[in-house]
DRENDRENVO-523353 format. One record per residue: residue number from 1; residue in three letters; x, y negated, z negated of N, C-alpha, C in turn. Coordinates in pm, 1 decimal. Layout:
{NUM ALA {X Y Z} {X Y Z} {X Y Z}}
...
This chain:
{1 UNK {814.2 411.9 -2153.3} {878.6 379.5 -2025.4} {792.5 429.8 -1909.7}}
{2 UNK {755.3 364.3 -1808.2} {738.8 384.8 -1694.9} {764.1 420.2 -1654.1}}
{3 UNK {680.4 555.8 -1526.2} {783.6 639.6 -1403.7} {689.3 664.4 -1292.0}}
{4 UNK {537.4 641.4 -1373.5} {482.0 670.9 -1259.0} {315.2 622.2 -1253.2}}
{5 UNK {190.7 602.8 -1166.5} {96.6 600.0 -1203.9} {-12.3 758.3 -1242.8}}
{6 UNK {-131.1 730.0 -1322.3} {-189.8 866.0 -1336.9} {-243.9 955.2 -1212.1}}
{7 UNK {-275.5 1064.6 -1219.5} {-299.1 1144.3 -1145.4} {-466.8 1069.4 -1088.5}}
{8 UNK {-514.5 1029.4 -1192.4} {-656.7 971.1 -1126.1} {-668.7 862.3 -1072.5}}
{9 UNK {-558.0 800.6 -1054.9} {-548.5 622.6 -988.0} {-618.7 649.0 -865.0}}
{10 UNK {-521.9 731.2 -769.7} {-606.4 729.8 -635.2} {-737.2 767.3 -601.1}}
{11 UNK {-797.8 890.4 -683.7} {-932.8 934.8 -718.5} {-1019.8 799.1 -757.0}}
{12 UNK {-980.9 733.0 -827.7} {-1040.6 664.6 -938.0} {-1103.8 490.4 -801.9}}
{13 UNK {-954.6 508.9 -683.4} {-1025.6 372.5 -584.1} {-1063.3 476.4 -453.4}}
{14 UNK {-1052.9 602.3 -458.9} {-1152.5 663.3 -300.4} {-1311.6 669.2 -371.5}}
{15 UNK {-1337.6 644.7 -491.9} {-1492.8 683.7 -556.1} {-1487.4 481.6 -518.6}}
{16 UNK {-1422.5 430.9 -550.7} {-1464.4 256.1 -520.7} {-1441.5 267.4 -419.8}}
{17 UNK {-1449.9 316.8 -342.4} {-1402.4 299.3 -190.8} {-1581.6 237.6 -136.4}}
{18 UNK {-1641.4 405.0 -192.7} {-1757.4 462.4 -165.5} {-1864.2 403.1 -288.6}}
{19 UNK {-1825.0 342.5 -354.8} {-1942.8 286.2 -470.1} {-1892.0 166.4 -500.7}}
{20 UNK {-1867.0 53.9 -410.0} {-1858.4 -80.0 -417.6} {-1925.1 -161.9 -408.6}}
{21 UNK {-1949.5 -202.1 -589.0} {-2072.5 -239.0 -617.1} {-2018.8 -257.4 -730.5}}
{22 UNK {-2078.1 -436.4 -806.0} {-2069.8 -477.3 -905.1} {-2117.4 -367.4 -1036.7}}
{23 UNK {-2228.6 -298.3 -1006.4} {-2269.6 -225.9 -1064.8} {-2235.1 -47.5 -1161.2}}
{24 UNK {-2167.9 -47.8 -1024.2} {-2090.5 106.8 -1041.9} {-1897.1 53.3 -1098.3}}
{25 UNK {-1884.9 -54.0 -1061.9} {-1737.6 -95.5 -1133.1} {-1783.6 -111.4 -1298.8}}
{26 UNK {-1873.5 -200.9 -1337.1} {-1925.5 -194.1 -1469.6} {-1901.6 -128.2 -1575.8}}
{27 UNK {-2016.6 20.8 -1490.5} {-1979.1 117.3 -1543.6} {-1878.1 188.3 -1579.4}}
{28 UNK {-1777.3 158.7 -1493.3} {-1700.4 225.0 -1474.2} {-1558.7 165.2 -1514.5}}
{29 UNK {-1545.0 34.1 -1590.5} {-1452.0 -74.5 -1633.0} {-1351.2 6.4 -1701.5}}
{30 UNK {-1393.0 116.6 -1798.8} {-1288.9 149.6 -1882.3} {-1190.3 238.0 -1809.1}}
{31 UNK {-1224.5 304.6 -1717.9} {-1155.8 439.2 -1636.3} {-1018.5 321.5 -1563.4}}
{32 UNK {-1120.4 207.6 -1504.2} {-1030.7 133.7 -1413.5} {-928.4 51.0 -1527.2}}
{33 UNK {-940.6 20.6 -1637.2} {-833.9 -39.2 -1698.9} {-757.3 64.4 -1750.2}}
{34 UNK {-764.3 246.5 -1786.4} {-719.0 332.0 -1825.4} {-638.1 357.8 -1633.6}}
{35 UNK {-628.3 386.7 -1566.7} {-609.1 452.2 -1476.3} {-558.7 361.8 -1389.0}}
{36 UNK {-585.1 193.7 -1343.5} {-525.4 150.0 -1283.7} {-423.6 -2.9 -1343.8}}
{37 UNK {-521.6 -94.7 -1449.7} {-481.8 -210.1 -1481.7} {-367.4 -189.6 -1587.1}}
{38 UNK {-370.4 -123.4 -1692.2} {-284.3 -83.0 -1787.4} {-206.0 -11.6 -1738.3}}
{39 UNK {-147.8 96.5 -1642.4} {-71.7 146.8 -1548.5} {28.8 55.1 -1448.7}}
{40 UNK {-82.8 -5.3 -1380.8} {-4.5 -148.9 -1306.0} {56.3 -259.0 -1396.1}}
{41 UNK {21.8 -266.7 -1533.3} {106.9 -357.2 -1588.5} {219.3 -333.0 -1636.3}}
{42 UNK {225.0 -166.8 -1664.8} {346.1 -119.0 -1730.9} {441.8 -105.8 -1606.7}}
{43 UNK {393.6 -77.7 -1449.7} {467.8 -61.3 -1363.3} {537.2 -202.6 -1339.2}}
{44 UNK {445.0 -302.9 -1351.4} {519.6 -464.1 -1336.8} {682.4 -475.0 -1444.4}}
{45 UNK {635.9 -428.2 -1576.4} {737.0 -438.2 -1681.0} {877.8 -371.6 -1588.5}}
{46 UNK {820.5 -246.0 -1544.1} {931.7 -128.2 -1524.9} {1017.4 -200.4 -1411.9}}
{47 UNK {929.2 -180.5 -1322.2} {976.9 -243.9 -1195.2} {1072.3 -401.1 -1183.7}}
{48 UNK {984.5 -475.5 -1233.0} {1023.8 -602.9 -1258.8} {1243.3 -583.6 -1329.0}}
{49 UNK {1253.1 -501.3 -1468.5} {1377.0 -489.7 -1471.6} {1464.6 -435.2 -1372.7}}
{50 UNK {1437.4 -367.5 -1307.7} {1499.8 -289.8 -1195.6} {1515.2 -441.2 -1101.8}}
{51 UNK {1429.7 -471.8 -1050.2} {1437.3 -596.0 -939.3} {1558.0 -653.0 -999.5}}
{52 UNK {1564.7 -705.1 -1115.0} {1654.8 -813.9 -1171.7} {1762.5 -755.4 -1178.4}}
{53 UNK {1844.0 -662.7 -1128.0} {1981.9 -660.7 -1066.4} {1988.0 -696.5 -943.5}}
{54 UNK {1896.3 -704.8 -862.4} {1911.8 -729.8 -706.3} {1856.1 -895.0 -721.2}}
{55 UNK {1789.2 -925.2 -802.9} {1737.2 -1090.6 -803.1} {1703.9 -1127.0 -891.4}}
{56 UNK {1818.7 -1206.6 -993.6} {1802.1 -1257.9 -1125.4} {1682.8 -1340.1 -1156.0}}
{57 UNK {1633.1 -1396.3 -1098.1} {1499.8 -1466.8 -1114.5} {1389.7 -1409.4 -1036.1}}
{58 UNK {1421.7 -1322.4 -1042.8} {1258.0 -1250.4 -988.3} {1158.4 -1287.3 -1078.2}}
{59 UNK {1015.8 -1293.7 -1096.5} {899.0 -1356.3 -1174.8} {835.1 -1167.8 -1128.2}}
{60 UNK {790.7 -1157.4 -1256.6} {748.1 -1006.4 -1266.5} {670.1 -1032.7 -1454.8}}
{61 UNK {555.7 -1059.9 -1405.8} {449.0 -1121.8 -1472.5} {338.6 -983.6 -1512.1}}
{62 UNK {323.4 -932.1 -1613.5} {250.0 -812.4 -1615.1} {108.8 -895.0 -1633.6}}
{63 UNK {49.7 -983.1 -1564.0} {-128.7 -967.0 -1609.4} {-185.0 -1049.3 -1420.9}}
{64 UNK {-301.0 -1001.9 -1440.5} {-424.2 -1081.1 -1362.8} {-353.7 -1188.9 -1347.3}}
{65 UNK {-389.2 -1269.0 -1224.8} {-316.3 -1411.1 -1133.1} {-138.1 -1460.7 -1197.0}}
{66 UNK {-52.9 -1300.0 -1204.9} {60.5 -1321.0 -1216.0} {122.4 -1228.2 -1109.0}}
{67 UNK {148.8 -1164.2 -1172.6} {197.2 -1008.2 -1041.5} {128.4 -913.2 -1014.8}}
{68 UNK {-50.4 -909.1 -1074.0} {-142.1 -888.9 -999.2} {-260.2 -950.7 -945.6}}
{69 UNK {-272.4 -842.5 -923.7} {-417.4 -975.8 -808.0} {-571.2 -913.3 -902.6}}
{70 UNK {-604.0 -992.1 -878.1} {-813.0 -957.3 -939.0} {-844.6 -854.1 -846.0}}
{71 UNK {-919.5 -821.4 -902.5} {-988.3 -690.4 -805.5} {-1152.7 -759.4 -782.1}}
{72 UNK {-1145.7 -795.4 -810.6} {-1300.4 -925.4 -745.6} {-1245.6 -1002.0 -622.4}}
{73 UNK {-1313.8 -962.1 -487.4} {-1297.8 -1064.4 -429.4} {-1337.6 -1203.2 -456.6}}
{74 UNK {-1294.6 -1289.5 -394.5} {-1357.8 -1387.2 -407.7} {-1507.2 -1471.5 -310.5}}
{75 UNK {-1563.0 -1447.4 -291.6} {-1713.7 -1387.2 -219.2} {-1761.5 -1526.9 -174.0}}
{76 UNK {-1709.4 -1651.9 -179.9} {-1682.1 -1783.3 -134.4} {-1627.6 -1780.8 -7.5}}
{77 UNK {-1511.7 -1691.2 24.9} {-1437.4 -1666.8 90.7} {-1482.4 -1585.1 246.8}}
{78 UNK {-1526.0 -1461.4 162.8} {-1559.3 -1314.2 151.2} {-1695.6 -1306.5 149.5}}
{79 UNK {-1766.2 -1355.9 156.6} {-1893.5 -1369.5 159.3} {-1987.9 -1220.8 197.3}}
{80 UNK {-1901.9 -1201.0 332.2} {-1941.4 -1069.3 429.1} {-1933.8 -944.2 363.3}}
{81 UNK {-1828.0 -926.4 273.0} {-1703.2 -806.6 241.2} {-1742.1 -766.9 63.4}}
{82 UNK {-1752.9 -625.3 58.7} {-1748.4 -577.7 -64.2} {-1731.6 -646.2 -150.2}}
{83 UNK {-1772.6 -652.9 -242.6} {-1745.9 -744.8 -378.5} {-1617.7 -727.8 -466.8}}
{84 UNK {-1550.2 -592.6 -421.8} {-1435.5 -528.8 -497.7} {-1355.8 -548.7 -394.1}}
{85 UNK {-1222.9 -534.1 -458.5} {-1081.1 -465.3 -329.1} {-1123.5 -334.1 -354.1}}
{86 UNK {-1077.5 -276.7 -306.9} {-1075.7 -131.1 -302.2} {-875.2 -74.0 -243.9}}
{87 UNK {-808.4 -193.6 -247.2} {-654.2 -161.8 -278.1} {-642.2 -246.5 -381.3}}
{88 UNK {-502.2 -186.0 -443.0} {-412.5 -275.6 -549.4} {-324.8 -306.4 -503.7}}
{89 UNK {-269.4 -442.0 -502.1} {-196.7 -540.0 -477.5} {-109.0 -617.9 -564.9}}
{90 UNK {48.0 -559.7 -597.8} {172.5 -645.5 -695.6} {228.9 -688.1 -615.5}}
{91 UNK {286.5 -844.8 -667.1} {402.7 -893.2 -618.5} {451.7 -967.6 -702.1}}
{92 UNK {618.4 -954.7 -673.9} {718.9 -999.3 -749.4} {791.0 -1097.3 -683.3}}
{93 UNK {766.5 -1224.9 -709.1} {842.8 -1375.1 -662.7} {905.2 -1366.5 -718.0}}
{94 UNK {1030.8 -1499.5 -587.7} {1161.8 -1522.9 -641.9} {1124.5 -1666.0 -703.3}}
{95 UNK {1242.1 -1711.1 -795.0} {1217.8 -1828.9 -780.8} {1102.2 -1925.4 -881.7}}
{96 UNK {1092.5 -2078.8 -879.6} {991.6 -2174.9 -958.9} {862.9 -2177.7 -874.5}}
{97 UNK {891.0 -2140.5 -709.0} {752.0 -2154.7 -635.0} {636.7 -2079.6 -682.9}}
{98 UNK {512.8 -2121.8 -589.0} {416.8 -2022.6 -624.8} {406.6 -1921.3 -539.1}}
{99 UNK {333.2 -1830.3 -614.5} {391.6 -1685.1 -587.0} {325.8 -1644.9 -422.8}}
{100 UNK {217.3 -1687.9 -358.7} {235.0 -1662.9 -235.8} {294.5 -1772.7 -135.9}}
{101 UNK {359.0 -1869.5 -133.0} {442.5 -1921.3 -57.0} {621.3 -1938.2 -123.2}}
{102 UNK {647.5 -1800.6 -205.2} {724.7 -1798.1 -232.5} {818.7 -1650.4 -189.9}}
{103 UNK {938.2 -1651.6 -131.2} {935.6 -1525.0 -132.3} {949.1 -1431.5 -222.7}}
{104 UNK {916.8 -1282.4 -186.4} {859.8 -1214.5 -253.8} {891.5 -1065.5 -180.9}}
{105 UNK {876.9 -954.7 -308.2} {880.6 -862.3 -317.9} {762.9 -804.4 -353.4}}
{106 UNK {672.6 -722.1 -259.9} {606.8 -684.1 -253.6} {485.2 -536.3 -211.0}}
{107 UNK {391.0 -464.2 -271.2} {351.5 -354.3 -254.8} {186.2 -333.7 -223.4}}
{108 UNK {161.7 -264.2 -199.7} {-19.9 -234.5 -220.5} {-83.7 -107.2 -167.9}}
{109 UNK {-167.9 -0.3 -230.9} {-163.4 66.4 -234.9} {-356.9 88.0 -233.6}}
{110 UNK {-382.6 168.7 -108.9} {-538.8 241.0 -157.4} {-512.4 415.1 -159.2}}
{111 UNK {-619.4 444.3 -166.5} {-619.5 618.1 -142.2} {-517.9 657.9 -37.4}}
{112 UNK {-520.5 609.6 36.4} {-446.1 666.8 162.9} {-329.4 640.1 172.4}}
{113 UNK {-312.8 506.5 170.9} {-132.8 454.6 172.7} {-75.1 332.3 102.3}}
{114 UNK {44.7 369.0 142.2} {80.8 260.9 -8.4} {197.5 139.7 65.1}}
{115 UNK {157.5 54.1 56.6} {255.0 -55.3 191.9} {368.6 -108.3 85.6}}
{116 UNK {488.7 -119.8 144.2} {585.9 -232.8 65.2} {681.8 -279.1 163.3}}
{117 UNK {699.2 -421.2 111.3} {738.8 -534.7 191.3} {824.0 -636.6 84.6}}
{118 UNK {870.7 -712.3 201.2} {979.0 -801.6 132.5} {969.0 -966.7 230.0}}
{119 UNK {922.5 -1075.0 173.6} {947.6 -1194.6 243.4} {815.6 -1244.3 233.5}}
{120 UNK {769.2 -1312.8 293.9} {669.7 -1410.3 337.0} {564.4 -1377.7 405.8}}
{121 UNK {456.9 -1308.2 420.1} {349.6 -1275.6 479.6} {263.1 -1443.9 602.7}}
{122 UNK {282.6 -1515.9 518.4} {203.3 -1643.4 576.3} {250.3 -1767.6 540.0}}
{123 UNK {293.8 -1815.3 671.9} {365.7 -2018.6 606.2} {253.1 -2076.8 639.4}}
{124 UNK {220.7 -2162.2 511.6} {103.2 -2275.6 528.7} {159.5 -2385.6 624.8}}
{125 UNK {109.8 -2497.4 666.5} {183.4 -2554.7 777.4} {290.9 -2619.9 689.3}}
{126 UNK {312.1 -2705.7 586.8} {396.4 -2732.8 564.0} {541.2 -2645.4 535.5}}
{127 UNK {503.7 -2494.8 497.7} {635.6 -2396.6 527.3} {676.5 -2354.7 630.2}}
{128 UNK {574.5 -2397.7 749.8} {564.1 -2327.2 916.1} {651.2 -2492.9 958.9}}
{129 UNK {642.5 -2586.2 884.9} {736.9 -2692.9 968.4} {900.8 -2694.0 865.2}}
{130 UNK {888.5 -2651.4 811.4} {1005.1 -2618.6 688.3} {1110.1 -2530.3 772.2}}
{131 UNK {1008.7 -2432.3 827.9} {1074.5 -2353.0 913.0} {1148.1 -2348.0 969.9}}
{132 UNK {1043.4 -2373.8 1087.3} {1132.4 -2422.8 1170.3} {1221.5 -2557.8 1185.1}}
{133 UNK {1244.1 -2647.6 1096.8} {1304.4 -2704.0 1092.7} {1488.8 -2622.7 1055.5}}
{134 UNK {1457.6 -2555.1 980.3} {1585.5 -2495.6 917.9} {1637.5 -2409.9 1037.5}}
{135 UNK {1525.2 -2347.7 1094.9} {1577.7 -2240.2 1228.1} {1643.2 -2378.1 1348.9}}
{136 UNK {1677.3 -2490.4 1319.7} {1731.6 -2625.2 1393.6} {1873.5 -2551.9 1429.8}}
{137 UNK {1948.9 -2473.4 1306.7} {2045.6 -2440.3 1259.8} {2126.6 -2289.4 1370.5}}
{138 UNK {2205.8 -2331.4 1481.2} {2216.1 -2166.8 1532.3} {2275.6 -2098.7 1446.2}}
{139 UNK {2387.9 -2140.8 1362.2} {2415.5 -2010.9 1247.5} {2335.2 -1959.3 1196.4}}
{140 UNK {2208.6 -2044.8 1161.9} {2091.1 -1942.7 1065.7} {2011.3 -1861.0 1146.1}}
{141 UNK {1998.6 -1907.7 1280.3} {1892.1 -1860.1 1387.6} {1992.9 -1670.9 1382.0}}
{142 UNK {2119.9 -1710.5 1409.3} {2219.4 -1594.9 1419.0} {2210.9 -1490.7 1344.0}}
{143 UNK {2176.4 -1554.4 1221.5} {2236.7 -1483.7 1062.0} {2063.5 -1381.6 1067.9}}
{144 UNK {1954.8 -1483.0 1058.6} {1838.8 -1416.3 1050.9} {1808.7 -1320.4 1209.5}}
{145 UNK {1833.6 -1277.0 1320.2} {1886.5 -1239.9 1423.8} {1911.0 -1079.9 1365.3}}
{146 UNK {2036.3 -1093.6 1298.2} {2115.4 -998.3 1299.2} {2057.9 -927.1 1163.4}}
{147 UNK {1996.7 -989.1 1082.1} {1953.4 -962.0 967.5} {1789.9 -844.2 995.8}}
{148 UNK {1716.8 -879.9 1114.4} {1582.9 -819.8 1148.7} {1641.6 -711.8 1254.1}}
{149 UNK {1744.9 -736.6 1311.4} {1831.7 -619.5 1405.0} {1826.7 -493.0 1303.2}}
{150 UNK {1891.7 -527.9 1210.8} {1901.4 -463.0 1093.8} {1832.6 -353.0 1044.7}}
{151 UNK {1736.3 -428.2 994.7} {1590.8 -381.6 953.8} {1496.2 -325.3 1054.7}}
{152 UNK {1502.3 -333.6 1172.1} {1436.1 -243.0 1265.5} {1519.8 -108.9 1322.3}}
{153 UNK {1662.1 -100.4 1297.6} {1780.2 -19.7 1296.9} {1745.7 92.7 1130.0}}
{154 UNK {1702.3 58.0 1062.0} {1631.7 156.4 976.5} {1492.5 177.4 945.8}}
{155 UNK {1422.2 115.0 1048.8} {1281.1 170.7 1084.7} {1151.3 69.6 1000.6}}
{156 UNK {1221.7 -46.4 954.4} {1142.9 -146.1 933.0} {1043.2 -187.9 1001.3}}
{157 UNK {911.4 -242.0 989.7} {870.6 -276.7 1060.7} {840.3 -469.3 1076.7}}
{158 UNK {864.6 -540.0 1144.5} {867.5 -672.2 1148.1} {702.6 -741.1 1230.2}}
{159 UNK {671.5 -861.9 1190.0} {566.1 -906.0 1223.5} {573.6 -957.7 1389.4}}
{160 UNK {471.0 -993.6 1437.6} {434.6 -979.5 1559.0} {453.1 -1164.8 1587.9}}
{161 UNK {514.9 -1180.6 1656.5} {543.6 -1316.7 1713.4} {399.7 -1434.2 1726.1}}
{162 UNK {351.8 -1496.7 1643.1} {238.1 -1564.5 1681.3} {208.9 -1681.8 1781.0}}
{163 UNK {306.9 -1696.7 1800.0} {285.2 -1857.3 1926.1} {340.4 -1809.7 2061.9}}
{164 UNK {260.8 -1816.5 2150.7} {312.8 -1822.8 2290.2} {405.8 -2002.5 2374.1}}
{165 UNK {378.3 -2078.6 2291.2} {474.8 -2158.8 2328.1} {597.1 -2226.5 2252.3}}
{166 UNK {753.4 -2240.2 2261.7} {820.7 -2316.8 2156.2} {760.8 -2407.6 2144.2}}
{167 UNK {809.8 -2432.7 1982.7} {737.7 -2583.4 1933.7} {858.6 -2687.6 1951.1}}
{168 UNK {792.2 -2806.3 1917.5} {886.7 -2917.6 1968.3} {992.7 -2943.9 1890.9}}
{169 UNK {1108.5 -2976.7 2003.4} {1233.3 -2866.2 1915.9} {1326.0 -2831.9 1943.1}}
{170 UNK {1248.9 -2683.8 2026.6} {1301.3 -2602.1 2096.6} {1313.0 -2584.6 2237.3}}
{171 UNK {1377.9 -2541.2 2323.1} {1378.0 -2485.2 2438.6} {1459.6 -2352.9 2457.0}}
{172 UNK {1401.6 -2293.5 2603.6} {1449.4 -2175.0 2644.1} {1647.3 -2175.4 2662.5}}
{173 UNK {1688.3 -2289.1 2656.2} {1826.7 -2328.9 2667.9} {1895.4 -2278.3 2522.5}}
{174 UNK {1820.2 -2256.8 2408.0} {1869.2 -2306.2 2302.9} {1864.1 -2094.7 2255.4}}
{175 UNK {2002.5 -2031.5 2234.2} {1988.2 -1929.1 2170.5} {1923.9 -1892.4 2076.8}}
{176 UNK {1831.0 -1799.4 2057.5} {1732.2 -1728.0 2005.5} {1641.3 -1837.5 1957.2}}
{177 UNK {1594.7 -1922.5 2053.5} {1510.2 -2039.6 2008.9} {1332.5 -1926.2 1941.4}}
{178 UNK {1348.1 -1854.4 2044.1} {1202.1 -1757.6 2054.8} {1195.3 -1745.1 1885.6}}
{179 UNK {1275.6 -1696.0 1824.5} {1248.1 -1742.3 1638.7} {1134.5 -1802.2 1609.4}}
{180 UNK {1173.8 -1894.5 1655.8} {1082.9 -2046.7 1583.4} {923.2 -2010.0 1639.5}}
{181 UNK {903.2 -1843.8 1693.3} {751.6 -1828.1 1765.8} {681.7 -1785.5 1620.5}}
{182 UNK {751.9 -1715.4 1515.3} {655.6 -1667.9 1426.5} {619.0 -1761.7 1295.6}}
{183 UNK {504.3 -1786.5 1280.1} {433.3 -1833.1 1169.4} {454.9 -1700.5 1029.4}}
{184 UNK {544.5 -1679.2 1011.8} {580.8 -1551.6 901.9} {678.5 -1532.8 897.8}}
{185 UNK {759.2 -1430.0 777.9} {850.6 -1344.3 789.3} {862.8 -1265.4 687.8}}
{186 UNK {870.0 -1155.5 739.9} {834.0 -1083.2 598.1} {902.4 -933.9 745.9}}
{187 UNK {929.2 -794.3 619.4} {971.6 -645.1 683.5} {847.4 -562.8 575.1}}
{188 UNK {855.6 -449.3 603.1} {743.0 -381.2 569.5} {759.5 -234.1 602.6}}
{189 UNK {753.8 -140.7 513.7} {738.2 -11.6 580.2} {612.1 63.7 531.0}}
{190 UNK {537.9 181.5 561.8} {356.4 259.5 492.4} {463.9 392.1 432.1}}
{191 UNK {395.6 466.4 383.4} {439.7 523.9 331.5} {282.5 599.2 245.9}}
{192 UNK {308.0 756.4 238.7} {197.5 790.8 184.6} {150.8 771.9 -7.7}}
{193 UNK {9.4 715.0 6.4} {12.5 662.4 -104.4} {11.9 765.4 -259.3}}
{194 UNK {-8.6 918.9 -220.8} {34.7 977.2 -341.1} {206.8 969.1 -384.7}}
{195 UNK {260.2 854.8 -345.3} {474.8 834.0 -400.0} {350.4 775.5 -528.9}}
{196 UNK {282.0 719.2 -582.5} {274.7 590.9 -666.4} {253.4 722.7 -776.3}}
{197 UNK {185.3 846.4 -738.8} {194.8 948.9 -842.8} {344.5 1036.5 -879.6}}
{198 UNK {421.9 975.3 -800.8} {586.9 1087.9 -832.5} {648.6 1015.5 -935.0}}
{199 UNK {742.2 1098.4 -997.4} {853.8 1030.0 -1069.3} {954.5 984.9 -984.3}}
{200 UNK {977.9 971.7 -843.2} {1056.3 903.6 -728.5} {1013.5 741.6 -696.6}}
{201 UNK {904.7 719.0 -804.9} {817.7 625.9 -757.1} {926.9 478.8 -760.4}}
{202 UNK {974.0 448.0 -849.3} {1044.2 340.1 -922.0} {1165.3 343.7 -810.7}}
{203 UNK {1258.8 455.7 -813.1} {1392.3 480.8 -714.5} {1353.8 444.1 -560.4}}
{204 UNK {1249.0 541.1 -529.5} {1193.3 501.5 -400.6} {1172.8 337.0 -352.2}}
{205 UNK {1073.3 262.0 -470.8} {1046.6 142.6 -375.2} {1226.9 75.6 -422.3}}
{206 UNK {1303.3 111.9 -497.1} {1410.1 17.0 -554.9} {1494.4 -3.5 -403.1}}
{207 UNK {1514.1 125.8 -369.1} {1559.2 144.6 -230.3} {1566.2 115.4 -121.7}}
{208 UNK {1417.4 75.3 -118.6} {1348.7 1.7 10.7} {1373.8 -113.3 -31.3}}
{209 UNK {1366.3 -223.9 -136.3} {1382.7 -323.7 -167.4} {1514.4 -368.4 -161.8}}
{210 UNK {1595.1 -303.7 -196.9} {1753.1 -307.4 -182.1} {1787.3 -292.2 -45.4}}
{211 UNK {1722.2 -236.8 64.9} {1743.6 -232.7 187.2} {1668.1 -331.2 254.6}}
{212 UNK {1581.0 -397.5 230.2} {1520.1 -554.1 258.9} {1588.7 -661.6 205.0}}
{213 UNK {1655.7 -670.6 117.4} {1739.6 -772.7 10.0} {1758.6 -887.4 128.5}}
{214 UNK {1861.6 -868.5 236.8} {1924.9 -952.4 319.9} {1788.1 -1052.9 403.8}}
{215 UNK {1686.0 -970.5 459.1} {1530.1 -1082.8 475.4} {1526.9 -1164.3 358.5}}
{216 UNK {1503.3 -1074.1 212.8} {1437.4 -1166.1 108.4} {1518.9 -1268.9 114.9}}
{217 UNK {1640.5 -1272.1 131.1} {1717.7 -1377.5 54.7} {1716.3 -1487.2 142.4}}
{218 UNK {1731.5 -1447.2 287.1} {1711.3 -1574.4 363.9} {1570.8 -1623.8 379.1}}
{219 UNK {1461.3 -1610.7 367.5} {1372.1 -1606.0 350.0} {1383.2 -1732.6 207.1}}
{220 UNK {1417.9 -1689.8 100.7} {1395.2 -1734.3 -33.7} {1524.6 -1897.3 -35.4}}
{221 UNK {1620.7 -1868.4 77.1} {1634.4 -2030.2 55.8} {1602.4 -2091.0 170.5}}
{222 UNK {1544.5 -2029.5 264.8} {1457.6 -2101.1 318.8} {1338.7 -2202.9 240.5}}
{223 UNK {1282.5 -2130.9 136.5} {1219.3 -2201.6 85.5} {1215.5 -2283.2 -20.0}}
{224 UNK {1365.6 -2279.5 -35.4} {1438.0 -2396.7 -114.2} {1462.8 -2487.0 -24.9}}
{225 UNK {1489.3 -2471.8 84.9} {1485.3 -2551.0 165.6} {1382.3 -2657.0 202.4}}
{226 UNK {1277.3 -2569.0 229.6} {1101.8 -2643.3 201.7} {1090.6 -2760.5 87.2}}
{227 UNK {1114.2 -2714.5 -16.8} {1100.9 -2765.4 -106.7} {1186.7 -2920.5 -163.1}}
{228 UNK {1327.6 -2922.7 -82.6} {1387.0 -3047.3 -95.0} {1314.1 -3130.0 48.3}}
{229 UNK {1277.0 -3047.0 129.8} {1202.5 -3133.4 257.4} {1081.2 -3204.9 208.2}}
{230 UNK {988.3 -3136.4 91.3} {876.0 -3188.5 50.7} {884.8 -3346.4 -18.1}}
């Protein structure tokens, strides 16, 4: 059973912090599947049952391009940027979608700090018109309103409004039209990253997740919503 990661996880990405390099990971493959990959998969198992009282279909996938991410960038992309992450990155989707335009329960963690979040980080345009189409709705505009009131009332932190103009749609006439400004939605709190070494580790994020629940969920038929629009 799962409770916690090893004492050398964080040691093990401040030395990749500083030796990021195809070369020195190599070497160094077995420490990182002892200390972080085999650790993070048992935490997916652990975690993942816990989720599934708060969200029966949570997707909590223990391997590489499921509920974790590669630790290779992708250098196509990334061209500029280290060849490694140098954080670890799980997430737990709701739902048949795919797992980043789906919502989601989510964490990531380097030497220093350890982030967890709940919702949608980024709508591709077709979820950014999904969107706001559904925010058409003032009960939902209301419901999600009172729902981020919420979550900043216990020290959440919420994303930063991306559009300076309503889209077409909306107007300043129309209660809490300003909604329809963010391309996202997602809550988030930091937190220092030696919790991933406590036995509080599992209770702690369950907590925070259980106190995000009300985002995830509107969030998650929102994008059921998307999905009969497609």
């Amino acid at each position: 059973m799962f409770s916690h990661f090893p004492a050398g996880t964080l040691p093990f990405l401040a030395e990749l912090q500083g030796n990021n390099s195809k070369a020195w990971f190599d070497a160094n493959k077995m420490l990182y599947h002892e200390l972080v990959l085999e650790p993070s998969r048992a935490f997916v198992e652990e975690m993942g049952e816990h989720l599934m009282a708060l969200v029966p279909t949570i997707n909590a996938v223990p391997k590489v391009n499921g509920s974790l991410f590669r630790i290779y960038r992708d250098q196509r992309f990334h061209f500029d940027e280290p060849p490694l992450k140098d954080h670890i990155g799980i997430v737990f989707w709701q739902g048949g979608g795919k797992r980043m335009q789906s919502s989601a329960f989510y964490l990531h963690f380097d030497p220093q700090m350890l982030l967890v979040a709940t919702g949608l980080r980024r709508f591709k345009p077709a979820m950014l018109s999904a969107y706001r189409s559904y925010l058409k709705s003032e009960e939902r505009r209301r419901e999600l309103q009172a729902i981020l009131e919420r979550l900043t009332q216990k020290g959440y932190r919420l994303p930063e409004k991306r559009y300076k103009r309503l889209p077409a749609g909306f107007d300043a006439s129309m209660p809490l039209a300003e909604l329809a400004l963010y391309n996202c939605m997602y809550a988030s709190t930091e937190t220092k990253a030696a919790l991933i070494t406590s036995e509080m580790l599992i209770d702690t994020l369950y907590a925070h997740y259980e106190a995000m629940l009300p985002l995830q969920q509107w969030v998650y038929e929102m994008t059921l919503y998307a999905e009969q629009q497609a």
